[in-house]
N, C-alpha and C positions, 0 to 999 in steps of 0.2 A: 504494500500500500504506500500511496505517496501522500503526502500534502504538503500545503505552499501556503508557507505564513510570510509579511515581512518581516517581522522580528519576532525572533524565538529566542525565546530566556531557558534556560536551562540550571532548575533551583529555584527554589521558593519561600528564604529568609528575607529579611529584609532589604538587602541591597536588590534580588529579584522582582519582589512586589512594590518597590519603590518606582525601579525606572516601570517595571508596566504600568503601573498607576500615569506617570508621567510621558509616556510615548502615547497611550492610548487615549488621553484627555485630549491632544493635538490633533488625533483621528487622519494619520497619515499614514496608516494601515492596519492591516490586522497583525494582531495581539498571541500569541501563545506562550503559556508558560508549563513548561515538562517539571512536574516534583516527581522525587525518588518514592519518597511513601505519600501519607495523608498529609493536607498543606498546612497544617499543624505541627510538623514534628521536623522543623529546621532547627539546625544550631541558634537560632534567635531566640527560640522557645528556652532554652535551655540559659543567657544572660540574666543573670540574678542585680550587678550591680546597679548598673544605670548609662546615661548617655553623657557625655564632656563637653561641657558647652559653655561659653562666656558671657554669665545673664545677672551676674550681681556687678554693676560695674562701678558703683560705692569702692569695692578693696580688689577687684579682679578687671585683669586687660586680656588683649591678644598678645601680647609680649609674653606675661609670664607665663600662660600657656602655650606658646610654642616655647618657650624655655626648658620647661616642664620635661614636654614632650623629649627631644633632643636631650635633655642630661637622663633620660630612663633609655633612650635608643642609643645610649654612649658615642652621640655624635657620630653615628650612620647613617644616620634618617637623612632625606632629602628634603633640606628648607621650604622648595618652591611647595613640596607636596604639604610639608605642614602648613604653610602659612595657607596654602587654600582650603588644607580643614580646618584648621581652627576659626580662619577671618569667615568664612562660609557655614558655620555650624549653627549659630542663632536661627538665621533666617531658615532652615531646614528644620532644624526645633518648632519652629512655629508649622511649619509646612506638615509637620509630623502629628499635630494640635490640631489643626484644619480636618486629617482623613481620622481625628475621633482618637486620638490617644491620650491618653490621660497620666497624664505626671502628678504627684505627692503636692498639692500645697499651704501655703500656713494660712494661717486666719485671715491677713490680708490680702491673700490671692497672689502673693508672691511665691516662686518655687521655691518648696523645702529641700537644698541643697545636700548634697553628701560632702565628704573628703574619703578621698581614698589614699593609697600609699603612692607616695613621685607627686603628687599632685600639692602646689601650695596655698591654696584657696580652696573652699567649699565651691564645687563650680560639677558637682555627679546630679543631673537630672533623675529622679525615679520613679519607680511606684512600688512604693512596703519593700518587699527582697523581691519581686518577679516581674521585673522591667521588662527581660525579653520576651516573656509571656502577655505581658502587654503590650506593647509593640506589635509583635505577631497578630495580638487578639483583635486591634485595632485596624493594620493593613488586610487582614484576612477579610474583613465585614466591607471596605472598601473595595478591593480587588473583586469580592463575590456579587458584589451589587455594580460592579462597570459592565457593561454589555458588549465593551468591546475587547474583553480581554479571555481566549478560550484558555481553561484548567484542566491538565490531563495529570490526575493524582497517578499513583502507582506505577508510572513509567522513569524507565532504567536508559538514558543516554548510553551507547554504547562507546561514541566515536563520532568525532566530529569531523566533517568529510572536506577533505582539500584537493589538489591536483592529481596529490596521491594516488586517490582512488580511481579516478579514468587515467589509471599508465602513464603517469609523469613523475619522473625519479625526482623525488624532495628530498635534503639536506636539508641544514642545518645553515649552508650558509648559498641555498636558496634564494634569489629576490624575487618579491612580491607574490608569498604562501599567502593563498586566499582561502576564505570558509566560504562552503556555499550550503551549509545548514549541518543535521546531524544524524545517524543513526540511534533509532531509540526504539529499545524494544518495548511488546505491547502487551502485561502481562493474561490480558484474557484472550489471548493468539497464539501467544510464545514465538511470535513473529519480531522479527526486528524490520519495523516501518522505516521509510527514507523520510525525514523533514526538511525540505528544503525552504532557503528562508537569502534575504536579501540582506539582514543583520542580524549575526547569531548574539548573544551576550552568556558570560558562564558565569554564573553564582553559586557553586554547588560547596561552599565552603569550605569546614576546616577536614583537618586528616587526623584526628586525635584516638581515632580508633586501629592508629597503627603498632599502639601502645597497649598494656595489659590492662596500664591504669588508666583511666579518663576521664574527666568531667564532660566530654562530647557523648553525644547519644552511637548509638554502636553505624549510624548512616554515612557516618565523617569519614570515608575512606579515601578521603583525596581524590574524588573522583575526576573533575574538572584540571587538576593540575596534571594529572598525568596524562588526560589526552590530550592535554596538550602539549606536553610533552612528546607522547608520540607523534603527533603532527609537524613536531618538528620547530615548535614556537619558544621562546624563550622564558628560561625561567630564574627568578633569582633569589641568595639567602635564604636556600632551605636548610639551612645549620641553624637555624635561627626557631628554636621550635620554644613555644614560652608553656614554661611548668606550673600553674597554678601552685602556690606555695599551701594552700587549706582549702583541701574535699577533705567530706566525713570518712575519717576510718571506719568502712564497714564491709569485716572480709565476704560476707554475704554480695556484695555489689561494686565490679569493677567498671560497666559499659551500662549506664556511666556512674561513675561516682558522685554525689549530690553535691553540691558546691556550696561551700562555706563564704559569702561573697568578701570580696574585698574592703565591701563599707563596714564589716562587722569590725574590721582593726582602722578603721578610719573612727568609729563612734568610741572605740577607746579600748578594745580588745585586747591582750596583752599573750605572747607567745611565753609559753610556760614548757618544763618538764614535767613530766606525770608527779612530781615528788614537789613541783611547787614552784620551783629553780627556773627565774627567766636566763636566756640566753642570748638573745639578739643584741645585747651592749659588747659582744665581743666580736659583731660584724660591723655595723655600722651605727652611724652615732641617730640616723632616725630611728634607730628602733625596730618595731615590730609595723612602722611605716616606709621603710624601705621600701625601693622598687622590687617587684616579684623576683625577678634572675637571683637577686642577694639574701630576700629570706629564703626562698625553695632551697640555695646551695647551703643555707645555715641550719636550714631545717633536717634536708640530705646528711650533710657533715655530725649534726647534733645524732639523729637517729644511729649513724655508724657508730661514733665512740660508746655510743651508753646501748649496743645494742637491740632498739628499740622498734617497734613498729609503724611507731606514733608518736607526736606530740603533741601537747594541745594549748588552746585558745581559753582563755580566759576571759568572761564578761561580767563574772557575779557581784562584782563591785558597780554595776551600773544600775540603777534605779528600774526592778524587775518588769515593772508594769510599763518603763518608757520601753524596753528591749523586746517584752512581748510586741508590743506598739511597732516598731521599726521593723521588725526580723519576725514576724509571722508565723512563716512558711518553715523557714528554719528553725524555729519554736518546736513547731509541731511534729517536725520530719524528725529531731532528737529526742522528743518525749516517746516517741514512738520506739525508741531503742531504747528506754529505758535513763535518757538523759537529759535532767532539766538545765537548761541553759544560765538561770538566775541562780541555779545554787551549785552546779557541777560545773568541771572543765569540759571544755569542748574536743574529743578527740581529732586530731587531723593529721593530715600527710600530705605530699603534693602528687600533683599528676599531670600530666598532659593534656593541655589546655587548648595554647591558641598555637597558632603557624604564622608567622610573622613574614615569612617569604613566600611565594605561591609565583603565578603566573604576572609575568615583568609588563608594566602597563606606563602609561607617558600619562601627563594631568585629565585627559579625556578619559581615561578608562580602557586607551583601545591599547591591544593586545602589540604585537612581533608580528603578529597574522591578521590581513586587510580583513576587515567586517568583523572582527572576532572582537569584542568588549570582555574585559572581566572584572568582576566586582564584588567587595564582600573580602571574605577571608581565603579565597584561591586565591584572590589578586596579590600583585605584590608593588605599594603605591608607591613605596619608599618613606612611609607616613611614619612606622613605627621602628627604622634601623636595626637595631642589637634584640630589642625589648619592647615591646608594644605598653605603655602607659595604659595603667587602666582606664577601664571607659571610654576607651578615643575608637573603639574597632565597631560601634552601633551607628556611630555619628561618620567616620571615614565610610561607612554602605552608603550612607543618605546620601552625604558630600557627592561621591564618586557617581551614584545612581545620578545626581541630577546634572551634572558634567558629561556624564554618556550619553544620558537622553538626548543632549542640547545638543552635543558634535552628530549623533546617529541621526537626531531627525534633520540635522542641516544635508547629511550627504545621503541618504535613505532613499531619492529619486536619481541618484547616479547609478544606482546596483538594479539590479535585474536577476531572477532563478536560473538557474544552470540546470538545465533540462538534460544534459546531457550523463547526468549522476547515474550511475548505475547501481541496480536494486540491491539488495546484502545479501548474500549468496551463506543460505543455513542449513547448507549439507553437514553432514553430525547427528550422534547421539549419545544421549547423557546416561550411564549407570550407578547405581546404586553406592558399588565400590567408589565409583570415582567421585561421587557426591562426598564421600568417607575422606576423600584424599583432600578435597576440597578443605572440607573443614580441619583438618589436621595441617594443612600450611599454613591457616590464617592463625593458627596458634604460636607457630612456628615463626611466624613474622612478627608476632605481637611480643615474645619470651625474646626474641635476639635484637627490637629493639630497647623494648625496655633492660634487656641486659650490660647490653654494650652502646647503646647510641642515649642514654639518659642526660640527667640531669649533670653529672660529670664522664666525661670522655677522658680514650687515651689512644694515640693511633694503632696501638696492640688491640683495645677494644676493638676499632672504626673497623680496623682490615678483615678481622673476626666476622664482623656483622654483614662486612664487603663479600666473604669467600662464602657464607650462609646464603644468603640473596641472592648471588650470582645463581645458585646452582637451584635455589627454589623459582628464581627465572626460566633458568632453561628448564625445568620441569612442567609449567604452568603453561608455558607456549608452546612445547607441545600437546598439553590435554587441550590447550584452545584450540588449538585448529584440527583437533580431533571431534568435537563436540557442540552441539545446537549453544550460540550464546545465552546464558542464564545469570541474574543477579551476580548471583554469586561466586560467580566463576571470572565475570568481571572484574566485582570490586576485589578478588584475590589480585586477579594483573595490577589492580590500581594502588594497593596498598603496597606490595612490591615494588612498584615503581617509587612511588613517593619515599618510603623506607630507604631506597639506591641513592635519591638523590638528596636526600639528608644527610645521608652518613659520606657521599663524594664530595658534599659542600663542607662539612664538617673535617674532611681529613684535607681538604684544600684551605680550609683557614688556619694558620700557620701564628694561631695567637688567641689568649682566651681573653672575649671581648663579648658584651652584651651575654644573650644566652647560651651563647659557645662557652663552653667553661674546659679545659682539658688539661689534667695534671702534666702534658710536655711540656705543656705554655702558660704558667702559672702566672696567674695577677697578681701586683702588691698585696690586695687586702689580705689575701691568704697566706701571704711572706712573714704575717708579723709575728 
């Protein structure tokens, strides 16, 4: 089966229902947007903190938040990209307000602000702890009420189609690799349909499920960075992976781990040993406000010496009935295990969070690859450098969503479908056994990076992880071109790939910086 959209979104967090919202109010053509599962269950759903935006302007600028930004991305980040998210992030805030989202505010109608760690102002937009469930909740009832935007839940992009695919030899160092829409299969067919589209965009987020641990939902498999990768598009700072420093210890739940957010140590949280004993004064002098990269290695480091499993968070010294009031959800999720927040510590550990490098995009959003846009947590803005700054990764979707829209619908009458795409050829079939193999790699990928590609590296680890992958590559590529494409067989290629190019960016950064951290290439702080 074919069809022909002009813009096809592939993902449906909020950088994907953003621009749809925004291309399809213009009505300069039709609309589709491809989700993996139900359009509820993006990595947005899953943001507990809030959104970074500069809306108290009494004690907060654009200055110190891009400051902010840059001293937590250890001066990697690309200026031009920060200065257009933060100068651009009010007006998007309000845009966010307009399609029915509802942020926290105080009696005066002003936002009730957060602070988080890196951040030197109260400047975290929210709602209670379930921001990106708001957000989501919000763009979902707009998205479902536009008439010109088609939702196709439960479909699996396979591969995003370039010259490649009608016999033209792509490289890497190729000019002018074009998309002319995507394979995606269709799961009440088990067919993979051709979509061909005049501008493709990929939103399909983060990769945190390449890990054992994660605070991403088990969908986060890199899917979007790695085909494009395979297509041959650029990708950059995938050594760049950020460890949330507090999900709940709870050995029942790794995929995903619940998320202890960020604001709970901005409201005044205090990182403790089980036995009572703070430890974050012997990292850095903010404390248990540190940027994330500094507590997760102190958290890391602290569990190793007292051989522990866990550490935890401390809030019983704050006023019980304000903390139920703020932290809700997180209330409720720890009483549920038997732990009251106002009189207990909080157990935590860190995990694999966000991806701070993904697929390499210019200030429009558009890819290495003509018509190809990506946005959201695939992309890679240059926004967040070393270490993405909390809160800036809700507000950089919107930013970038409405800069794609803007370049896509100026040039969207230059492009034309490429009629000439040929159909996806599903000779194969899938057994039992090999469904068994299936799932015994994804295990396989997940133990060897959280083993060797974690929150501290070494290039003994990195090569380890390099000789593993290689050989679960060549294994995987042959059962694929053996067998009917299925989800799963898929997101294995995809979490492989993504796993390869983490751990080749990782042994190519010759220095531990931002969330590279690797005992060859030791940093002062850990000298002392």
């Amino acid at each position: 089966m074919v069809y022909k959209y002009d813009f096809l979104i592939i993902g449906a967090g909020v950088a994907g229902m953003s621009y749809a919202l925004k291309v399809a109010r213009e009505k300069k053509g039709s609309v589709c947007m491809i989700c993996k599962t139900s359009l509820d269950e993006a990595n947005t759903s899953f943001a507990q903190g809030g959104v970074a935006s500069v809306t108290n302007l009494a004690v907060d600028n654009f200055d110190k938040h891009i400051e902010d930004t840059m001293i937590a991305g250890d001066y990697i980040s690309d200026r031009a990209a920060v200065e257009q998210v933060v100068k651009n992030a009010p007006a998007q805030i309000q845009e966010l307000v307009q399609w029915g989202v509802n942020f926290d505010r105080k009696d005066d109608g002003t936002f009730d602000l957060h602070r988080e760690g890196g951040h030197s102002e109260f400047r975290i937009l929210h709602h209670a702890d379930d921001t990106g469930a708001e957000i989501q909740r919000g763009l979902m009832e707009a998205v479902r009420a536009c008439p010109g935007i088609s939702i196709k839940e439960n479909h699996f992009a396979v591969e995003v189609i370039t010259q490649h695919h009608m016999g033209v030899r792509v490289t890497r160092r190729s000019p002018h690799i074009q998309c002319y829409g995507a394979y995606v299969l269709n799961p009440d067919t088990e067919k993979v349909d051709t979509y061909l589209a005049k501008i493709t965009v990929m939103c399909t987020g983060g990769c945190g499920a390449v890990y054992l641990t994660t605070s991403n939902p088990v969908i986060a498999t890199g899917d979007g960075i790695a085909m494009v990768y395979r297509a041959k598009g650029t990708v950059q700072d995938m050594e760049f992976v950020q460890f949330h420093p507090t999900v709940l210890h709870n050995p029942t739940e790794t995929h995903p781990a619940y998320l202890i957010t960020e604001a709970m140590r901005g409201y005044g949280g205090i990182l403790k040993l089980p036995n009572g004993e703070t430890f974050m004064e012997k990292y850095d002098e903010r404390l248990s406000l540190a940027p994330r990269d500094i507590v997760a290695r102190a958290i890391d480091k602290e569990m190793k010496i007292h051989g522990l499993d866990h550490v935890c968070l401390d809030v019983t010294h704050k006023d019980p009935a304000e903390t139920r009031h703020h932290f809700p959800n997180i209330y409720q999720k720890c009483l549920s295990m038997g732990v009251d927040i106002t009189t207990d510590y909080i157990p935590v550990r860190p995990a694999a969070h966000y991806m701070c490098g993904g697929i390499k995009v210019d200030l429009n959003g558009q890819s290495s690859i003509e018509r190809l846009y990506a946005l959201g947590e695939c992309s890679c803005t240059g926004l967040h450098g070393g270490n993405r700054l909390a809160s800036n990764s809700l507000i950089e979707a919107v930013v970038y969503a409405d800069a794609a829209a803007k370049d896509s619908l100026k040039h969207i009458d230059l492009y034309d479908f490429n009629d000439k795409v040929p159909e996806w050829n599903d000779e194969g079939t899938m057994t039992n056994e090999e469904k068994v193999l299936i799932t015994q790699s994804v295990r396989e990928v997940n133990q060897i990076m959280s083993n060797y590609v974690g929150i501290v590296r070494s290039d003994l680890r990195l090569h380890r992880a390099w000789d593993r992958l290689d050989m679960l590559y060549e294994e995987t590529e042959r059962l694929f071109k053996r067998v009917k494409a299925s989800r799963d067989i898929c997101e294995l290629r995809n979490m492989i790939n993504v796993g390869y190019l983490i751990t080749r960016f990782a042994l190519e950064r010759k220095e531990s910086r931002g969330l590279h951290f690797t005992i060859d290439y030791p940093v002062h702080a850990y000298d002392k």
